[in-house]
N, C-alpha and C positions, 0 to 999 in steps of 0.2 A: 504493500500500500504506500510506505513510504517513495518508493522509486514514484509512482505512479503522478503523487502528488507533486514530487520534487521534476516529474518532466512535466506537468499540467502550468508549472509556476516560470519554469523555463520560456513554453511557449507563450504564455500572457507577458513575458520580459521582454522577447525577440516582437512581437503584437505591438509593444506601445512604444519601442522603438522608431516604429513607420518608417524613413526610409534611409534609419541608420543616421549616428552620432554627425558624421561631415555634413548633411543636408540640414540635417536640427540646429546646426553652429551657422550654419549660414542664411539660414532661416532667421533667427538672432540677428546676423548685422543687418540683417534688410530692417531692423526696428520692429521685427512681426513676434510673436511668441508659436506659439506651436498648436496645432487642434486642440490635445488635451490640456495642454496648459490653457489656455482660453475655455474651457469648461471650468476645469479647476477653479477659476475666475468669477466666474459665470452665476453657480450651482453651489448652493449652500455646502460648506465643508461636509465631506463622506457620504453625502447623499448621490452621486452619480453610481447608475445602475447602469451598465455599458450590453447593447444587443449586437452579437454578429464579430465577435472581435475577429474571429477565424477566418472569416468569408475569403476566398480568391477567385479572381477571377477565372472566368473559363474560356479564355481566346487563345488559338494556336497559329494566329498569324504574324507573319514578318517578325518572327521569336520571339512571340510575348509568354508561349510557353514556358523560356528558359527563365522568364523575369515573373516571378510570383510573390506580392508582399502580403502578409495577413493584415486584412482590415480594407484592403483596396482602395486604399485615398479616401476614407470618410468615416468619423467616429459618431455611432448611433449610440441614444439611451434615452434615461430619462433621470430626472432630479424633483428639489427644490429646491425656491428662490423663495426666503423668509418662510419657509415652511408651506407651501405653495407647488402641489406638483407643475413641472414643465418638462414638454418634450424636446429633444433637440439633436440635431446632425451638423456635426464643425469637418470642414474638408478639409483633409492632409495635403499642403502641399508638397509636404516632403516624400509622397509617395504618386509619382508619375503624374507631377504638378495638381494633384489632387482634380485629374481629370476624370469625366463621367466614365464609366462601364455599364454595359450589362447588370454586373453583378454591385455595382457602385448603386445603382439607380435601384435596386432590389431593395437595397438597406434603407434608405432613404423612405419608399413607399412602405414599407413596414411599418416606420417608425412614424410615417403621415395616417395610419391607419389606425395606428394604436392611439393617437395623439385623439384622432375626431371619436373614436369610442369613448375613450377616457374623457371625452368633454374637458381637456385643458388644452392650454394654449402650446405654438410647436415655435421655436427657432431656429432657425439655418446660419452656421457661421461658413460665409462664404469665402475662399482663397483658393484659386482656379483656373487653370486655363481652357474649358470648355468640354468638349469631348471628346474623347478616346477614340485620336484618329487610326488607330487598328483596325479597334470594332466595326466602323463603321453603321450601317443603319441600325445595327443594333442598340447601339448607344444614343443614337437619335430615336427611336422608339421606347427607350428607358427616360428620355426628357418628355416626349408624351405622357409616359403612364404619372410622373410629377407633376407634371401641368394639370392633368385632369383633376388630381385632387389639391391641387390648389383652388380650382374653382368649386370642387364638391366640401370644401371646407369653408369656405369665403361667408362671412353672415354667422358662424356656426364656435370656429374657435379662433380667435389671435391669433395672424402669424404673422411674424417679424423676420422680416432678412437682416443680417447683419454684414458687409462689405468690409472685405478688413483686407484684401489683396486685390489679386486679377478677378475680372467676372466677366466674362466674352461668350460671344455666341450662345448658345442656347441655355448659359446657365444664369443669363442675364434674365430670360421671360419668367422665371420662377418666380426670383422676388418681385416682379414688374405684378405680379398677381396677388402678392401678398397684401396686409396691411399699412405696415409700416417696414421701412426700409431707411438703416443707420450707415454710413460710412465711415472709416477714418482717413483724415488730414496726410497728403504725400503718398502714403504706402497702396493706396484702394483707386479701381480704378473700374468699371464698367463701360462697355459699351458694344454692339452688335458685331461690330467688324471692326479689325485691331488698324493701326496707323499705316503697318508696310498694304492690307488690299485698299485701304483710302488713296495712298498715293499712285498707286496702279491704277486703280478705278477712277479717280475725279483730279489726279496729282496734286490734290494738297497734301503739304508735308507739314504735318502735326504729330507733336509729342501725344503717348499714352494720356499724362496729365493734361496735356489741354482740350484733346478730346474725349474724356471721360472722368475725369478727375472727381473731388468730393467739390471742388469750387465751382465746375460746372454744372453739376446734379444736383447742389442746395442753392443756387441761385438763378441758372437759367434753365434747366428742364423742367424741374420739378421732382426729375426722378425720387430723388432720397430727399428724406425727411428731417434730417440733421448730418453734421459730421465732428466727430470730436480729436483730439489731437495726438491721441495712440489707443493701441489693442486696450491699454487698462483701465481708462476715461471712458471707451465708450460703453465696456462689457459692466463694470460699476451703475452707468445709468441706463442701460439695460434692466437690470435689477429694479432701481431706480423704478421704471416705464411701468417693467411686469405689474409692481405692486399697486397702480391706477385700474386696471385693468381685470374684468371679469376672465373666470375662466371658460367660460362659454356664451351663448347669447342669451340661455333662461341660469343663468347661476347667480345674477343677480351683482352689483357692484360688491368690491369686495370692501369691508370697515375697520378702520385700525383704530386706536384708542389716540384720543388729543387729549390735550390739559386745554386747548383754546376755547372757549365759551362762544357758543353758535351766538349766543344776544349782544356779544361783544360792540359795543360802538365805540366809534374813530371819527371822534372829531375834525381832524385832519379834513376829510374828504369834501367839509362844510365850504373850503376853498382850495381846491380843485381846480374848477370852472376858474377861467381867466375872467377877467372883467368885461377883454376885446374879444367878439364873438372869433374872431378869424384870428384869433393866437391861439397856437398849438398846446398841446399838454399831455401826457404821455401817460394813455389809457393802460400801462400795465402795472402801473402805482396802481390803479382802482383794482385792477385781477388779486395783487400782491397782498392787498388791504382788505378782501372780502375773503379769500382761499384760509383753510386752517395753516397755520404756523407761517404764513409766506411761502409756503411751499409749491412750486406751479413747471411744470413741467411741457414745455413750450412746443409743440409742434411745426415744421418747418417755420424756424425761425429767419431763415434769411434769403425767403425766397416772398414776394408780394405780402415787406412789411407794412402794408399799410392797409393787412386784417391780421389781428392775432388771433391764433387757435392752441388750445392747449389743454392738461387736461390739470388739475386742483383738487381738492377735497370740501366741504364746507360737511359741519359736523359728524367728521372722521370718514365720509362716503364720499365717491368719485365723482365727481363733477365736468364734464366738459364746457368748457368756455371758449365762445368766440367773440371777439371786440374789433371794430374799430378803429382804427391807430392816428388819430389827428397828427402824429406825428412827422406820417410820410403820406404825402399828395392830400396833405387835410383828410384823410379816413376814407378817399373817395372807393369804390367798387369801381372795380376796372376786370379784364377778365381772369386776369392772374388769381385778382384775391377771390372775384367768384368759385373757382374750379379749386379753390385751396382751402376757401371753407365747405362749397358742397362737401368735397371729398370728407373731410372731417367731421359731420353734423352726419353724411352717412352712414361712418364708421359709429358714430356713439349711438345713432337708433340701431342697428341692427344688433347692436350690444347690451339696449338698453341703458344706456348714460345717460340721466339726464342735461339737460343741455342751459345753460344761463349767458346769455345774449349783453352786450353791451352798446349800445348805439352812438353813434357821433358819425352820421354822413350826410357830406352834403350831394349825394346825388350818385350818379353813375358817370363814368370819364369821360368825356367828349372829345371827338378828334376821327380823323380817317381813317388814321393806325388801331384805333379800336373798333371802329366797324368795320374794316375790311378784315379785323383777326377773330371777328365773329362775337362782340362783347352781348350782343343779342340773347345768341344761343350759350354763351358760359354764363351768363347773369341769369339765364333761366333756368341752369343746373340747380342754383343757391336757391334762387324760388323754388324749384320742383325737391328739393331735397329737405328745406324746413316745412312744406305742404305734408310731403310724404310721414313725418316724423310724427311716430306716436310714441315718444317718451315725454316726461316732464319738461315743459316752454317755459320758461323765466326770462322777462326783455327789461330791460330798465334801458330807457332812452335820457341820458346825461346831458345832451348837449341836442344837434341839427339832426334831422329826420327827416327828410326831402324829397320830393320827388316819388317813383316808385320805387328806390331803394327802400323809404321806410317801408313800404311794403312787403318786399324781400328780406328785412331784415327781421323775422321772427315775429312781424305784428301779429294783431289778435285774427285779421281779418286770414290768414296763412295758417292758422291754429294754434297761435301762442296762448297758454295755458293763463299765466296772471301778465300783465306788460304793467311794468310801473315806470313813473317819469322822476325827473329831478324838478325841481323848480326853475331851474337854468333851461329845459328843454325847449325847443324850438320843434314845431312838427306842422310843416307847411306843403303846399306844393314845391315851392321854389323861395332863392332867397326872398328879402323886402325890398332890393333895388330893380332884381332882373323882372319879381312881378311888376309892381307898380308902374316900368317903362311900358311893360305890355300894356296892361291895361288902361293905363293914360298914356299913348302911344303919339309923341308929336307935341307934351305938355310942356311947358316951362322951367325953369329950373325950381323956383319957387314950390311952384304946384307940385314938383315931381319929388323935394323934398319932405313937405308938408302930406303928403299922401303914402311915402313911404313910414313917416312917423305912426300915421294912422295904421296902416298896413300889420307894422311890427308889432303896435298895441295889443292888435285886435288878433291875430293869427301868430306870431313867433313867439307861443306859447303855450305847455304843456293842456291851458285847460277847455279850450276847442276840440279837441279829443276825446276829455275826458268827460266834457257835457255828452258826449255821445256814445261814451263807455266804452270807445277803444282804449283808455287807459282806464287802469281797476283803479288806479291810485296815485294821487303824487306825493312820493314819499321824500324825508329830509337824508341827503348824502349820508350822513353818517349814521342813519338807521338801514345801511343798504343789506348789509351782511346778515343782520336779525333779519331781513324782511325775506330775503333768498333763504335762508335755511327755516324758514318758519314756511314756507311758499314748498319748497324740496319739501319738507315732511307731509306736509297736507297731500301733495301731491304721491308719494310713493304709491299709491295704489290705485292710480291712474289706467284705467282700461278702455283701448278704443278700436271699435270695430271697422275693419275696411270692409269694400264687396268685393266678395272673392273674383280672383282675376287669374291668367298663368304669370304672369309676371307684367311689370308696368314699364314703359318704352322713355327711357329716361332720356333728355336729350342732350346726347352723346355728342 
C-alpha cells in the first residue's frame, strides 16, 4: 500500500509541475504567476478540490504523441471564496501555451456543467494562445461544445473571464459571452487575429498591446470590464466582485453583516448640488455616501465615464447602482453610456439585484457622430432594458431630468418602483433658455429673459411631477440612504408578472 500511495503522490508532483521548473521560471519574469498559483490566490486557503489532474491528450499527429503532459494546459475544480462555493478553470501556459485540445475543452465543459447544476457561479482564468493547431477541427469543435454553455448558463449563474495573458482566436468568444470580463495592465492581451495576419491582411503594423491590450478593451471597445495592475490586484478583487454577487439567478443577493446603520444620515449631501445649475459635481461622492461602509465596486470604470455602474451594499444586501456622472459631458447619455448601462441593469435583473438609479441628465448627445453611430437604437437598449426589469426600481433624481432621457432613466412611467427627487431637481422637457426661445420664437431680449425666469419658476422643479405622482416624494439629500434602504426593504418581495413570450427581441 505504501509503494502505491508513494507513486499516486509522485504523479500528483510531476501533474502540478505543468510544463516543468524552466517554463514556470519564465512564466515569473513575464510578471504572470502560474494556473495554480493564481487559484491559490483566488480560493479560500485549502478549499480547492482539483477534477481531471491526469487527463492527456489523445492526438497522434505531427508527434504530439511523443509530447504528453498530465493536466493538458488547464487546471479544473472547484472552491470557496469567503466561504462561498465557486467553480473554476485557470489555463496553463506553461503546458503547450495553455492551448485548447480535445481533451482541454473536455475538462472545461465538465466543470461548466457541474458549475450550472450546482447553481454557483464559474471562473475562467484565461492565459492562451488559442487552439491546438494539431488537432485541428477537433479543437474547434471543443470551443463549440464551451460556447454553447456559455449561453445555456447566461441568466442562470455568474460567469467571469479573467485575462491575465494571451487570449486569441477562439478562446476570445468564451469570455465575449460571459458576464463580466477583468484584464491585467501590460501582460493581457485579447483579440480575434494576432498583429503578424493584421499586417498580411490590411498591412497595418500594430503591436499585441495596441491592438488588444487592457487600454484598448476598458476604454475603446468595451470588451473588458476593468483592468488592474498584476495577477495579485486583480484575483484579490475578484474575491472582492464574487462576494456582490448571487450565486444563481433564484438564490437571492447574498448578506454580510455591517456595523453601518441603514437610517444613517449625512448631512454633507445637504450641499452637494452646486448653486450654478451647469457646475459639475461628482455623482460618486453620492454612490460613496449612500453604499454601506463606502464600499462600491465600480463596473467599467473607464470606458463612457459619464454613467456610473457599479454594484454597493445598503443594509448588508447587494445593490446595483447606476448614476449619472455630471462630471464628464454634464451626465449627458450618448451611446456608449447607453449600451454600458443597459448591459448592466440587465445583468442585475436576471440576477435579481435590485437596482437604485441616480439622475442628473441633461438630455441625450446631439451631433452627427451620434446619429450616424446609431444613438437611437443604443438609447433604446437602456429604455428597453429598465422597461424589461422586474427587480426592485429606486430613482432619486438630484439635479436635471430632461428631455426623454428622464424617461429612460428608471422613471415611474418605465416601471420604477418609488422615484424620489431632491429639492434641487429640475425635471423638464428641455433647459429654460433652449425652451422659452422656442416658444417665444423671434422675442426680444427682454421678453426672452423675463419668460425664461417665469419658465424656470414654474417647470425646473421637482414639484410639477410630483403634483402628478410621477415623483412618490421629494425627499431632503441627507435623508437619501434611510429612504433607499427603507424603499429596498419594502420592496424585497416585489413580484411581477410578464405575458408569457419565447423570448423578447431586444434591440441589438
Amino acid at each position: 500500500m505504501k509503494d502505491i500511495i508513494e507513486k499516486l503522490d509522485l504523479r500528483r508532483d510531476n501533474a502540478k509541475l505543468g510544463g516543468g521548473k524552466a517554463r514556470i521560471e519564465a512564466q515569473h519574469k513575464r510578471g504572470k504567476l502560474t494556473a495554480r498559483e493564481r487559484i491559490e490566490l483566488l480560493l479560500d486557503k485549502g478549499s480547492f478540490e482539483e477534477f481531471d489532474m491526469f487527463v492527456e491528450h489523445r492526438s497522434n499527429e505531427f508527434g504530439m504523441e511523443k509530447q504528453k503532459i498530465p493536466g493538458d494546459g488547464v487546471v479544473t475544480g472547484w472552491g470557496t471564496v469567503n466561504g462561498r462555493t465557486v467553480f473554476l478553470f485557470s489555463k496553463d501556459f506553461t503546458v503547450f501555451g495553455g492551448s485548447l485540445s480535445e481533451a482541454h475543452a473536455q475538462k472545461i465543459i465538465k466543470v461548466q456543467d457541474m458549475a450550472l447544476k450546482a447553481r454557483a457561479p464559474i471562473i475562467g482564468l484565461f492565459d492562451a494562445g488559442g487552439a491546438r493547431i494539431q488537432e485541428g477541427v477537433a479543437a474547434l469543435g471543443g470551443y463549440g461544445e464551451v460556447f454553447k454553455r456559455n449561453v445555456i448558463s447566461s441568466g442562470v449563474i455568474p460567469q467571469i473571464s479573467v485575462i491575465m495573458g494571451p487570449c486569441a482566436g477562439g478562446d476570445v468568444y468564451s469570455p465575449a459571452m460571459t458576464d463580466f470580463i477583468f484584464m491585467v495592465r501590460d501582460t493581457s492581451y485579447m483579440f480575434v487575429t494576432g498583429p503578424d495576419v493584421v499586417k498580411t491582411v490590411t498591412n497595418e503594423v500594430v503591436t499585441a498591446e495596441e491592438l488588444g491590450g487592457a487600454s484598448v478593451h476598458t476604454t475603446k471597445s468595451s470588451v473588458a470590464d476593468g483592468a488592474f495592475e498584476n495577477d495579485v490586484e486583480c484575483l484579490l478583487q475578484m474575491r472582492r466582485l464574487i462576494d456582490f454577487l448571487p450565486a444563481s439567478f433564484d438564490a437571492g443577493v447574498p448578506q454580510w453583516p455591517t456595523l453601518d446603520d441603514p437610517d444613517r444620515i449625512d448631512n454633507s449631501l445637504d450641499t452637494l448640488i452646486p448653486d450654478n445649475p451647469n457646475k459639475p459635481y461628482d455623482m460618486k461622492e453620492l454612490i460613496l455616501k449612500v453604499v454601506d461602509e463606502g464600499d462600491f465596486f465600480e463596473i467599467s470604470p473607464s470606458f463612457a465615464k459619464n454613467i456610473v455602474t457599479g454594484f454597493g451594499r445598503v443594509a448588508g444586501r447587494s445593490v446595483g447602482f447606476v448614476a449619472n456622472q455630471p462630471m464628464v459631458l454634464a451626465g449627458v447619455l450618448d451611446s456608449d453610456a447607453s449600451r454600458k448601462a443597459a448591459r448592466f441593469v440587465r445583468f442585475c435583473d436576471a440576477f435579481n439585484i435590485p437596482i437604485v438609479t441616480f439622475v442628473d441628465v441633461p438630455g441625450f448627445l446631439p451631433g452627427t457622430a451620434q446619429e450616424y453611430g446609431g444613438l437611437i437604437k443604443h438609447g433604446a437598449k437602456l429604455l428597453f432594458a429598465y422597461s424589461q426589469a422586474t427587480v426592485p426600481l429606486v430613482t432619486v433624481i438630484t439635479r436635471k431630468a430632461f428631455g426623454g432621457a428622464y424617461d429612460v432613466m428608471a422613471s415611474k412611467h418605465v416601471g420604477g418602483d418609488l422615484n424620489y427627487a431632491w429639492p434641487t431637481a429640475q425635471i423638464a422637457v428641455m433647459g429654460a433658455k433652449g425652451a422659452v426661445e422656442i416658444i417665444f420664437r423671434g422675442g426680444d431680449a427682454d421678453t426672452i429673459a423675463a419668460r425664461t425666469k417665469e419658465y424656470e419658476e414654474r417647470f425646473l422643479s421637482p414639484f410639477v411631477a410630483a403634483e402628478r405622482g410621477y415623483i412618490d416624494d421629494v425627499i431632503m439629500p441627507h435623508s437619501t440612504r434611510k429612504r433607499i434602504a427603507r424603499a429596498l426593504a419594502m420592496l424585497r418581495t416585489k413580484k411581477v408578472e410578464m405575458p408569457p413570450k419565447k423570448h423578447d427581441n431586444l434591440p441589438l
